[in-house]
Residue frames relative to the residue before (quaternion, step in Angstrom):
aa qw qx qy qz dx dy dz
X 1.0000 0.0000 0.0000 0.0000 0.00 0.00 0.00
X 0.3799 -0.7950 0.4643 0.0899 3.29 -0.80 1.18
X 0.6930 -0.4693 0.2983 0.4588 3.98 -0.89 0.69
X 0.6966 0.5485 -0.2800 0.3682 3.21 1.11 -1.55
X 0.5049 0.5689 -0.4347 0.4822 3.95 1.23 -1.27
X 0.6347 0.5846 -0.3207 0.3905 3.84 0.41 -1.78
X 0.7815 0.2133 -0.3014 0.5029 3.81 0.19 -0.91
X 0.4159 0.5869 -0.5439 0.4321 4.07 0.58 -0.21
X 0.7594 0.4819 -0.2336 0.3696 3.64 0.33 -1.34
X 0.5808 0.4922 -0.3316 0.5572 3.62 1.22 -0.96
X 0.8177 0.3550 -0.2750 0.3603 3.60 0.29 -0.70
X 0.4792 0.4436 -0.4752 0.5897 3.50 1.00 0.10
X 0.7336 0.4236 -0.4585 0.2688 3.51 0.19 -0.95
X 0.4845 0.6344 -0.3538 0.4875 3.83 1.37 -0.84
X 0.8992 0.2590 -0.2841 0.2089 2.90 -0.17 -1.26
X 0.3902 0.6837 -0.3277 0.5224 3.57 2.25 -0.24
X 0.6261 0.5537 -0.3009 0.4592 3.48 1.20 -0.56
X 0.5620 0.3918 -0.2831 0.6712 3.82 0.82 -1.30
X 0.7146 0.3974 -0.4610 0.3449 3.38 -0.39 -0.27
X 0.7623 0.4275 -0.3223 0.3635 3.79 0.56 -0.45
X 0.5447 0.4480 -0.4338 0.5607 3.31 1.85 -0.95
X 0.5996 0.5906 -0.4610 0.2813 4.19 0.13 -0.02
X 0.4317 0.6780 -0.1929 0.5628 3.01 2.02 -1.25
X 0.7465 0.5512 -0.1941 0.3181 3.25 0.54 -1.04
X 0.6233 0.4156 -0.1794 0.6377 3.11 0.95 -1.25
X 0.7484 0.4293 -0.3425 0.3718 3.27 0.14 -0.92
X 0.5862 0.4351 -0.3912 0.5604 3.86 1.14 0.00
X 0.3574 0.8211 -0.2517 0.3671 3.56 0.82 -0.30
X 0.7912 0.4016 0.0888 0.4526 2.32 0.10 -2.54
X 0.6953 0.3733 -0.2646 0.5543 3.86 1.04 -0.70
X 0.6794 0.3923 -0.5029 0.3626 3.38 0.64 -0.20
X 0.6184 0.5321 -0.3526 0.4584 3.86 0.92 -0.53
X 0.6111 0.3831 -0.4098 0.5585 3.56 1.25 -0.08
X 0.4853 0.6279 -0.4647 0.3928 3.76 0.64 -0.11
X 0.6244 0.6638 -0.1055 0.3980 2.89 1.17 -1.83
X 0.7332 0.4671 -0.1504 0.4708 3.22 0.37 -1.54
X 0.6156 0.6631 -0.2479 0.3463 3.62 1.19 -1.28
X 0.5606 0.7606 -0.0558 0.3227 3.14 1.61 -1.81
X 0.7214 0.3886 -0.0344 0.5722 2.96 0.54 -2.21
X 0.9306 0.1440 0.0814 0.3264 3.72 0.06 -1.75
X 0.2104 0.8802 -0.3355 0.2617 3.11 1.87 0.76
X 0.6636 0.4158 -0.0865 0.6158 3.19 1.27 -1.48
X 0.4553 0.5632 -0.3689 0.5826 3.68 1.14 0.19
X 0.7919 0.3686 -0.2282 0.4299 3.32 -0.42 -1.22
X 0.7882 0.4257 -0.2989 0.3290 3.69 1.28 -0.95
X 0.4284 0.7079 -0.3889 0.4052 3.35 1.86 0.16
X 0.7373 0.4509 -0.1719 0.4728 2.95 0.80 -1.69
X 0.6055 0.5512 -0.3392 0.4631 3.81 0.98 -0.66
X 0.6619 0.4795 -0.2191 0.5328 4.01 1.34 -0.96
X 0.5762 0.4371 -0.3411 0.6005 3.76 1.40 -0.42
X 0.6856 0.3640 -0.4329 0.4583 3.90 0.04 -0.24
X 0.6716 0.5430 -0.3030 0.4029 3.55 0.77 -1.52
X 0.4668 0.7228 -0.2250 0.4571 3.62 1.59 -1.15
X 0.8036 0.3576 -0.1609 0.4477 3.08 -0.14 -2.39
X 0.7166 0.5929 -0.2590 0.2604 3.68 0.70 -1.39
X 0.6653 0.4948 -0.1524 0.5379 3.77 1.45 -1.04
X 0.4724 -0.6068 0.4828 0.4189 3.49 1.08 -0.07
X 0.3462 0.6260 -0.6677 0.2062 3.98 0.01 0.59
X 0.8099 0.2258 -0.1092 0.5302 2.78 0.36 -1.06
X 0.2572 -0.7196 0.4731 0.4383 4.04 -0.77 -0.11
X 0.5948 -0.6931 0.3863 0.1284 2.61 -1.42 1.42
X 0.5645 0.5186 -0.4942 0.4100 3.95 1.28 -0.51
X 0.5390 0.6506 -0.3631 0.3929 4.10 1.31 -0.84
X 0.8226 0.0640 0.1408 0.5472 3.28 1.23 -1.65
X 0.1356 -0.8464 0.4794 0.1880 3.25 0.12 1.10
X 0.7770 -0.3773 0.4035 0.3018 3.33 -1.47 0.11
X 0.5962 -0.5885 0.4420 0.3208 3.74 -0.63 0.79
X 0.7503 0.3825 -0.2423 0.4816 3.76 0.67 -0.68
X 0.4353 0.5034 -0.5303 0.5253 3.68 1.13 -0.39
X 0.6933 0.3601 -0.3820 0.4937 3.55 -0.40 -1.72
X 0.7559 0.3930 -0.4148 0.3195 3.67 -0.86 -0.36
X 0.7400 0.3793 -0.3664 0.4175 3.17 0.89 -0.82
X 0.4050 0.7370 -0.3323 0.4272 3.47 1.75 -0.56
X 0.6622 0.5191 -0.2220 0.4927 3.62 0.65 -1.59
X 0.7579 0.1414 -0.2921 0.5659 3.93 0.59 -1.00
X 0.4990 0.2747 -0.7362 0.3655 3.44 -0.19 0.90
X 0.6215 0.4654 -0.4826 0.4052 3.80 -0.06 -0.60
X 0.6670 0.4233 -0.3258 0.5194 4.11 0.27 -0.29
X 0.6469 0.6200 -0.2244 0.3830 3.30 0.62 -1.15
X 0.8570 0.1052 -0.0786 0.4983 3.42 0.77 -1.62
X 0.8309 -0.3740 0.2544 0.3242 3.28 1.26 0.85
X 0.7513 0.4176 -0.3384 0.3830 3.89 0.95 -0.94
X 0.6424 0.6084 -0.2998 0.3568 3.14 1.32 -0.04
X 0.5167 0.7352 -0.2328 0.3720 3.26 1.70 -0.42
X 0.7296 0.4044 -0.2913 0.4682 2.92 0.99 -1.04
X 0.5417 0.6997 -0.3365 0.3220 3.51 1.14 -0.65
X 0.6798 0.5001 -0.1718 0.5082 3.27 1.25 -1.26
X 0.5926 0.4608 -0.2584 0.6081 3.97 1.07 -0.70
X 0.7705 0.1908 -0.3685 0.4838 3.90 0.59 0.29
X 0.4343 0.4929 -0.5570 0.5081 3.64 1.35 -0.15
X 0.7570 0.4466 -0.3033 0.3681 4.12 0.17 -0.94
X 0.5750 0.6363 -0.2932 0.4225 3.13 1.09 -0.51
X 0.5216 0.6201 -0.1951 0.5526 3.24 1.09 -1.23
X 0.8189 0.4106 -0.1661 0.3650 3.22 -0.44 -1.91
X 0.7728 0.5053 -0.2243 0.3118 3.29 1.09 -1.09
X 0.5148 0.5852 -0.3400 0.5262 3.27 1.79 -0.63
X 0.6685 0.5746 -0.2828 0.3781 3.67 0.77 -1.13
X 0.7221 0.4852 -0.2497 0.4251 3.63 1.27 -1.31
X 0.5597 0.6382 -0.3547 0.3920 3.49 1.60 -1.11
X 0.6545 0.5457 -0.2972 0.4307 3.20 0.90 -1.47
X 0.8625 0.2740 -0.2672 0.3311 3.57 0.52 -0.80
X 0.3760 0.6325 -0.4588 0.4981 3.05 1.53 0.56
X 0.7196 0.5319 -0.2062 0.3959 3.60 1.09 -0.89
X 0.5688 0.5476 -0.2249 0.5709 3.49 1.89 -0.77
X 0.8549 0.3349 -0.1825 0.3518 3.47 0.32 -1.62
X 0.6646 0.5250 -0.4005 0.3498 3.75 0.97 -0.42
X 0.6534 0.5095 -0.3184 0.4605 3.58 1.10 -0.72
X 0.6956 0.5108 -0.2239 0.4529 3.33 0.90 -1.00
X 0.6294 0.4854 -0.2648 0.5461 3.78 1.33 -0.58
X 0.6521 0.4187 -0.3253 0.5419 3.65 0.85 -0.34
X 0.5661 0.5249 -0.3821 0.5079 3.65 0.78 -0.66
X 0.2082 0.9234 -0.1168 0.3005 3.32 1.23 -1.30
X 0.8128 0.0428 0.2891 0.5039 2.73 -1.28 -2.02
X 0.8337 0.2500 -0.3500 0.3463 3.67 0.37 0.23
X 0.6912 0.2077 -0.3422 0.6017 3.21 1.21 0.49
X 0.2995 -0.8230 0.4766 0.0763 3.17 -0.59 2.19
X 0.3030 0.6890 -0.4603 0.4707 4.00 1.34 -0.39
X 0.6233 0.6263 -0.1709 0.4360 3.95 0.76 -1.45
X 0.7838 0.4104 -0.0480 0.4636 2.66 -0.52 -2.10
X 0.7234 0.3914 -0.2289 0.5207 4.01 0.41 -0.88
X 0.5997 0.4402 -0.4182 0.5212 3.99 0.95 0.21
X 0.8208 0.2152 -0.2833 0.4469 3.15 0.18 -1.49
X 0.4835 0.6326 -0.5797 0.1734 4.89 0.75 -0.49
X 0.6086 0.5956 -0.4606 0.2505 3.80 0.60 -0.42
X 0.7867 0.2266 -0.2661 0.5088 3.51 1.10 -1.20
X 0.4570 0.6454 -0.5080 0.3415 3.48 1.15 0.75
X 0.5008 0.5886 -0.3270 0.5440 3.54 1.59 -0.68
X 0.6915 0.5760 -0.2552 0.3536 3.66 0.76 -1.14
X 0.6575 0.6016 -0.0381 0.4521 3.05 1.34 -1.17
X 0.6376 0.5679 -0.0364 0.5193 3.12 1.70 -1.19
X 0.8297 0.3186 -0.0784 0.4517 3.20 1.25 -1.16
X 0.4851 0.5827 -0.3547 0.5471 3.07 2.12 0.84
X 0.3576 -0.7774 0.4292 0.2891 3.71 -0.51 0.79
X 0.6544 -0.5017 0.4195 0.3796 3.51 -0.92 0.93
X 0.7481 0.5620 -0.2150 0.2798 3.39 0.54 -1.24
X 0.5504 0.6055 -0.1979 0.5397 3.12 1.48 -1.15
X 0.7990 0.2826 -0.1641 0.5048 3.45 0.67 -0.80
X 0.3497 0.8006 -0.3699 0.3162 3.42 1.42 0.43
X 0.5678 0.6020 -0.1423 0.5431 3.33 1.89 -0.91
X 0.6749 0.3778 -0.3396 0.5352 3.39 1.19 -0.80
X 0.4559 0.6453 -0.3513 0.5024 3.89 1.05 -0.84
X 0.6404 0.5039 -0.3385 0.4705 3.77 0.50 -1.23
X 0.5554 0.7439 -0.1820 0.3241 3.55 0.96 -1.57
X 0.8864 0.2450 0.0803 0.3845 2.86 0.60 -1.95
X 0.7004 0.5468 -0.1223 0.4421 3.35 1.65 -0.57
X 0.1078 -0.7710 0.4505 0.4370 2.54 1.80 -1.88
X 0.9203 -0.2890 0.2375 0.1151 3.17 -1.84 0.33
X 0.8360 0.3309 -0.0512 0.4347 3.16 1.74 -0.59
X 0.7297 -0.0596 -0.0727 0.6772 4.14 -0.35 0.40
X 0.7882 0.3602 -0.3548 0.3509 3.49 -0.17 -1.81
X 0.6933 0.5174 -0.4104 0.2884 3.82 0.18 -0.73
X 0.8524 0.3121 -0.2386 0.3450 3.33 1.35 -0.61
X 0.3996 0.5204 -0.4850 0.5781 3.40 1.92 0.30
X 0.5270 0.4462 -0.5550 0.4639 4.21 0.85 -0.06
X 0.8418 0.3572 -0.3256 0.2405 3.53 -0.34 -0.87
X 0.3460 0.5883 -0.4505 0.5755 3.36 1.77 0.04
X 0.6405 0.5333 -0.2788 0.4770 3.70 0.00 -1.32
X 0.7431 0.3242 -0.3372 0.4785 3.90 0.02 -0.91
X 0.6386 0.6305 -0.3001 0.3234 3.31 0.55 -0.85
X 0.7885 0.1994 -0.1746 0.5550 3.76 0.77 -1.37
X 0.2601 0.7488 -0.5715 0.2120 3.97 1.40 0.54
X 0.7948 0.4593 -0.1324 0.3739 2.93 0.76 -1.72
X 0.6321 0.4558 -0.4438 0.4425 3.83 0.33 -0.21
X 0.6756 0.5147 -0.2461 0.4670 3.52 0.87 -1.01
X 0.6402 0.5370 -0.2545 0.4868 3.66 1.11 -0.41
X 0.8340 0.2760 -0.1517 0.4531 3.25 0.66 -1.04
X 0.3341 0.6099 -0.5086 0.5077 3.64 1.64 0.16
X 0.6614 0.5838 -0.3518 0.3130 3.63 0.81 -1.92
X 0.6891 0.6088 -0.2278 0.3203 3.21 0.54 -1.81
X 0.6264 0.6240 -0.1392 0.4459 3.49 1.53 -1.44
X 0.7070 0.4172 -0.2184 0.5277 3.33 0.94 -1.14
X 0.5086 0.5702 -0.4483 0.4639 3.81 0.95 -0.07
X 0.7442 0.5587 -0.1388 0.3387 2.95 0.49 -1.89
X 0.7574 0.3863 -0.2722 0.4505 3.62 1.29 -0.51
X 0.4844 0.7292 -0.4201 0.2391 3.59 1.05 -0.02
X 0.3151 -0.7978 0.3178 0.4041 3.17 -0.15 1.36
X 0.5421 -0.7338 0.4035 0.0694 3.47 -1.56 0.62
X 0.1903 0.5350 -0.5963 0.5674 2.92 2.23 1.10
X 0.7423 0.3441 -0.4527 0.3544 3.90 -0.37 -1.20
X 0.6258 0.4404 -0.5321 0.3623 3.86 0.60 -0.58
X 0.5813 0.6167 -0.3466 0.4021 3.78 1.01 -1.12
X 0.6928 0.5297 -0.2758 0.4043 3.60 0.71 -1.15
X 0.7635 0.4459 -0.1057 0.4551 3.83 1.09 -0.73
X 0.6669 0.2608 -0.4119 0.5635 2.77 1.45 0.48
X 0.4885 0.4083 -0.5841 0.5036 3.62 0.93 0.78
X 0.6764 0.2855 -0.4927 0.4671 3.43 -0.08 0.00
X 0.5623 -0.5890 0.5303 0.2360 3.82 0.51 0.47
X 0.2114 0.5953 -0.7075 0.3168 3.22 0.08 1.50
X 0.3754 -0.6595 0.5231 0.3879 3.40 -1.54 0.52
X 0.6218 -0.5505 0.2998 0.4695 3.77 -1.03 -0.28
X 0.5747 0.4694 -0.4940 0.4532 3.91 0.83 0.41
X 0.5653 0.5083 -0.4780 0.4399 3.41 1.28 0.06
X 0.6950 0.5877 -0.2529 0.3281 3.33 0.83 -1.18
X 0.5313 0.5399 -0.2160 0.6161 3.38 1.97 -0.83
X 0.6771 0.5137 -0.2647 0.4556 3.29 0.67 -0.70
X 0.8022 0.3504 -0.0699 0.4784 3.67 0.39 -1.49
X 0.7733 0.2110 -0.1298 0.5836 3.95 0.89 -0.69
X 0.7294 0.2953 -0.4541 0.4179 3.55 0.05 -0.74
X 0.7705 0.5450 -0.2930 0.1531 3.38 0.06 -1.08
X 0.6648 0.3667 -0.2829 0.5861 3.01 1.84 -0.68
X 0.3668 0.7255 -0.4104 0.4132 3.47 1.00 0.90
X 0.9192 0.0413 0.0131 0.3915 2.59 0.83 -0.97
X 0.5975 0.6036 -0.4511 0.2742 2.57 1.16 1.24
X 0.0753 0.7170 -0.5965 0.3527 3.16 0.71 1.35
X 0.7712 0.4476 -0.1530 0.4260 3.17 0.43 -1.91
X 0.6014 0.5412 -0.3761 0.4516 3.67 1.28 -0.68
X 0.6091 0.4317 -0.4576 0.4830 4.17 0.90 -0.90
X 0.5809 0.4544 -0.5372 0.4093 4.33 0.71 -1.00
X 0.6207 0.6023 -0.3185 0.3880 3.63 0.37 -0.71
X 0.7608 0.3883 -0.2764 0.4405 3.21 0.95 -0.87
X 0.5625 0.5080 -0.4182 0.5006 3.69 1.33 -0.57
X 0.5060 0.6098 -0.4667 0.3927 3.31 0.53 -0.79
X 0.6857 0.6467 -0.1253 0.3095 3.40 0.33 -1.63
X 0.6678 0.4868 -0.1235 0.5494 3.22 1.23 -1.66
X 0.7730 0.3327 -0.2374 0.4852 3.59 0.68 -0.64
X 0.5922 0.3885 -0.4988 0.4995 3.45 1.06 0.35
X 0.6755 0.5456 -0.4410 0.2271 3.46 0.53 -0.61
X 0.5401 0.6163 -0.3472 0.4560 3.35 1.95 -0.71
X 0.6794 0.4926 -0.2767 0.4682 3.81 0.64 -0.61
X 0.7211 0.2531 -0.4220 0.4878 3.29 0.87 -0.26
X 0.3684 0.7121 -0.4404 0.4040 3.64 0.87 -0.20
X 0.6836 0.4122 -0.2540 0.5461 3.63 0.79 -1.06
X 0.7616 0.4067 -0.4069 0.2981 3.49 0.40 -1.12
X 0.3725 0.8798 -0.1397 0.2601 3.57 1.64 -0.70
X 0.7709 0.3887 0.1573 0.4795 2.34 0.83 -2.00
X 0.6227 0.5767 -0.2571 0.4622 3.04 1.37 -0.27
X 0.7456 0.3518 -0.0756 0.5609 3.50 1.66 -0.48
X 0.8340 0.1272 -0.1418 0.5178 3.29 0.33 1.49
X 0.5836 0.5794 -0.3084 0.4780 3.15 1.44 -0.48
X 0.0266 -0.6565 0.7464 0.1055 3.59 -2.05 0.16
X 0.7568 0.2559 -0.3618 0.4804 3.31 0.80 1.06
X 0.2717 0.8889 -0.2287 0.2894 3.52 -0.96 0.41
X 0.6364 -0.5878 0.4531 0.2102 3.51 -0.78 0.02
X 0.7655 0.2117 -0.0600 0.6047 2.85 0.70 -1.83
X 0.6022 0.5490 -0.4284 0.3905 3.74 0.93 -0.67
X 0.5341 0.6090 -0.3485 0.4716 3.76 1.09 -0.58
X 0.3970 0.7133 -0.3005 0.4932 3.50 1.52 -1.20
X 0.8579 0.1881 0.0484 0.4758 3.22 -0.87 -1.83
X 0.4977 0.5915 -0.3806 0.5075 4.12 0.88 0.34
X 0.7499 0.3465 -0.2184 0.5196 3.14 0.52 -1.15
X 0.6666 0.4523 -0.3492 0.4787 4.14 0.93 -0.62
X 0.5444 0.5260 -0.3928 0.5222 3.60 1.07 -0.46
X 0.6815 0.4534 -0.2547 0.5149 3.70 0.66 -1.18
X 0.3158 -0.7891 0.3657 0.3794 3.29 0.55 -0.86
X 0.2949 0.8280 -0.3470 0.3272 3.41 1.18 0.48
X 0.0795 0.9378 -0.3248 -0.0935 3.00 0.98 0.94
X 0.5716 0.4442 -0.4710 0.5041 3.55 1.64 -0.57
X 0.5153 0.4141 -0.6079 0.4398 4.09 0.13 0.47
X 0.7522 0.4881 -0.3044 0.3213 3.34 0.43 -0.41
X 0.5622 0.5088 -0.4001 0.5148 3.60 1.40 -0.42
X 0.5362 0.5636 -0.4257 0.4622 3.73 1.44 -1.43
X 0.8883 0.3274 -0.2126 0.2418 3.66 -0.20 -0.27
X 0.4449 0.4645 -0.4723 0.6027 2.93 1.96 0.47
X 0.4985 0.5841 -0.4405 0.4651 3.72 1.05 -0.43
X 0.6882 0.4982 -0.2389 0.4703 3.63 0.69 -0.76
X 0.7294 0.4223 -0.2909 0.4528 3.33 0.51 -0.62
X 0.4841 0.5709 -0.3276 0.5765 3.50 1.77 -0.33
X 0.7585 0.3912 -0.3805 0.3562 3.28 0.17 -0.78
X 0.4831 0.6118 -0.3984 0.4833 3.69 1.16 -0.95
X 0.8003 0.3224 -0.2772 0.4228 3.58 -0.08 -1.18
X 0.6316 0.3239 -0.4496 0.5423 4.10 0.91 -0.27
X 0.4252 0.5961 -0.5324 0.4248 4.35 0.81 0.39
X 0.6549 0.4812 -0.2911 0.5048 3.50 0.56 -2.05
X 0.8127 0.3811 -0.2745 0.3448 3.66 -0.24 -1.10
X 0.6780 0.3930 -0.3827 0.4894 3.98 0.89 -0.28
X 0.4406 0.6026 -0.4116 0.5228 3.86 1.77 -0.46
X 0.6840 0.3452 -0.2893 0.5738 4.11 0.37 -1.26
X 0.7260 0.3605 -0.4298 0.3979 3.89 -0.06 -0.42
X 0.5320 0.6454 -0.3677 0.4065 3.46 0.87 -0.16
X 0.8176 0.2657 -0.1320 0.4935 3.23 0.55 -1.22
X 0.6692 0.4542 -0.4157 0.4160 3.32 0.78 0.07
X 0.4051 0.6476 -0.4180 0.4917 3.39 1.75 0.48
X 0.6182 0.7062 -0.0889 0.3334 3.06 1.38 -1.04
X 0.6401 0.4484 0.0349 0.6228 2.88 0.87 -2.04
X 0.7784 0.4600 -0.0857 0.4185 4.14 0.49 -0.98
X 0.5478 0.7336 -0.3345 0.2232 3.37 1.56 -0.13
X 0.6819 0.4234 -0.3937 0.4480 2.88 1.39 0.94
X 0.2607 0.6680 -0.4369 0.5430 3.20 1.85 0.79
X 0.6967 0.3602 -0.2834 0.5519 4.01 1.12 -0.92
X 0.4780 0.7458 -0.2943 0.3589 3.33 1.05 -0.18
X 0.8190 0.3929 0.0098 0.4181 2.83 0.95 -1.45
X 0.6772 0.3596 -0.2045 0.6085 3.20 2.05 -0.50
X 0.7354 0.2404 -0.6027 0.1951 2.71 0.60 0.66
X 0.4803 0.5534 -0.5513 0.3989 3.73 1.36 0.40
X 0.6213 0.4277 -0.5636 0.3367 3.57 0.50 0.26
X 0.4835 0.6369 -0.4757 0.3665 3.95 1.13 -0.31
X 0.6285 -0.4749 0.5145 0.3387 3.35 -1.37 0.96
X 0.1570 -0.7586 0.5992 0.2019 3.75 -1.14 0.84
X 0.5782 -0.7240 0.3697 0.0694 3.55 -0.84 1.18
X 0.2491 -0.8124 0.5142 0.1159 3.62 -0.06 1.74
X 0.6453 -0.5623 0.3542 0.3769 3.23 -1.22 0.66
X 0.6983 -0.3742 0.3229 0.5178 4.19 -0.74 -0.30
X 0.7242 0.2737 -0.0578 0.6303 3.74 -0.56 0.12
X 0.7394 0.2642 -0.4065 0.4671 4.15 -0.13 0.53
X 0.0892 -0.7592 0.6152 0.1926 3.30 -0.97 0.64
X 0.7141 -0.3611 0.3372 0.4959 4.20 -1.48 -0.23
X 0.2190 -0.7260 0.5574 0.3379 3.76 -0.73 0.16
C-alpha cells in the first residue's frame, strides 16, 4: 500500500466524520424545533395572526396595537424606569397579602383536617365565606380599613385564605389511614405521626392550594388597585386606558402575565423538590413495560 492509498483513507475517513457530526446537529436541531413546535406552536400562531391582523387593518389597530408596538412599549416602560416601580408595589402588596395567608391557612388547615369535632363547627361559615366574592365585600373593607395599603393587601388576603385552606384541610383528610393505622402500631407518638405521615401527605394538596392562591392573589391585586390607587400594576392598567395609551396598557397586562406564569413555575418547582418522593412512588407503582412479543406470567 502506497502513501497515496494511506492519505485517500484519512480523507474519506474525515470527511465521513464532519459529515455525521453535521447529521448530528442537524437532527438535533429538528428535534428541539419539534419540541418547541409542540408546546408553543399555537402560541407563536396567535401572536403571529395578531400582528399580521393588527398590521393590515383587520382588526383596528388604535383598539389593538400591533405586537411590536406593545413590546417595544413594555421596554420603554422597564427601560426608563416607570414601570419598575409599579411592579415593586404590585409585589409588595401581593406578597404581604399571600405571606399572611400562607401564615393563617396552613396551620389552621392542618389543625383543621385532624380534628373533625373543629373542622365540622367552624366548614358551614367557611363555605359562606367562600361563596362570597372578595370583591363584593371590597366596599365594606374600604369602610372599615379605609382607602389606603391595609384595605387592599386585606382583600387580597381574604381572597387567597380560602383556596389555600380548604386544599389544606383536603390534603389531611385524604391520607390514607392504613399509614395513620400503621404508626400507631409500631407506637409512634402523635407529633410523630403529624410529623412523618400527615404532613407529608398532604402536601401535595397544600402546593395545588398554593397555585390556586397565587393566581387569585394576582387578579385581585389588579382589581384593587384599580380603586384608589396611583401606583401599581393594575393602576398603570386603567391609567394608560383612561390616557389612552393603549400599547402601555397591553405592556402591563403582559407584565402582570408574566408575574403570575413566574409564581406558578417558582411553586411547581419546589414542590418537585420538597415531593421527590411523591415521583418516587409513582413511578414504582406504574406498570413496568415488557418488551414486544412477551406477555406477564
Amino acid at each position: 500500500m502506497t502513501l497515496q492509498h494511506i492519505d485517500r483513507q484519512i480523507t474519506v475517513r474525515r470527511s465521513g466524520g464532519e459529515t455525521g457530526l453535521g447529521t448530528d446537529f442537524l437532527n438535533l436541531g429538528s428535534k428541539a424545533a419539534v419540541r418547541f413546535l409542540k408546546r408553543y406552536g399555537v402560541l407563536a400562531g396567535f401572536l403571529a395572526l395578531w400582528q399580521v391582523a393588527s398590521s393590515v387593518g383587520w382588526v383596528n389597530a388604535a383598539v389593538l396595537p400591533p405586537i411590536d408596538m406593545i413590546v417595544v412599549a413594555l421596554w420603554k416602560g422597564l427601560a426608563g424606569g416607570s414601570l419598575l416601580g409599579d411592579i415593586a408595589i404590585s409585589l409588595q402588596r401581593a406578597g404581604i397579602a399571600f405571606a399572611a395567608a400562607v401564615a393563617v391557612a396552613i396551620p389552621l388547615g392542618l389543625f383543621m383536617g385532624q380534628v373533625r369535632p373543629v373542622e365540622t363547627a367552624l366548614d358551614p361559615i367557611l363555605q359562606v365565606f367562600r361563596q362570597t366574592s372578595a370583591l363584593a365585600l371590597y366596599p365594606v373593607f374600604i369602610l372599615l380599613l379605609g382607602l389606603g395599603e391595609t384595605s387592599k393587601i386585606f382583600v387580597i388576603f381574604w381572597a387567597t385564605l380560602f383556596p389555600l385552606l380548604l386544599n389544606t384541610i383536603s390534603g389531611v383528610k385524604e391520607v390514607d389511614p392504613k399509614l395513620l393505622e400503621m404508626a400507631r402500631v409500631y407506637g409512634a407518638s402523635r407529633l410523630t405521626v403529624f410529623r412523618r405521615v400527615v404532613l407529608p401527605g398532604a402536601v401535595p394538596s397544600i402546593f395545588v392550594g398554593l397555585r390556586l392562591s397565587a393566581t387569585t392573589a394576582l387578579l385581585l391585586l389588579i382589581a384593587s388597585e384599580m380603586i384608589g390607587a396611583n401606583k401599581g400594576i393594575g393602576f398603570q392598567v386603567m391609567n394608560a386606558q383612561y390616557n389612552f395609551q393603549i400599547p402601555l396598557m397591553f405592556a402591563a397586562i403582559v407584565i402582570l402575565a408574566g408575574l403570575g406564569l413566574i409564581a406558578n413555575q417558582a411553586l411547581v418547582t419546589l414542590q418537585r423538590r420538597l415531593c421527590r418522593w411523591s415521583n418516587l412512588s409513582t413511578e414504582q407503582s406504574a406498570p413496568h413495560r415488557l418488551p414486544p412479543g412477551r406477555t406477564r406470567s
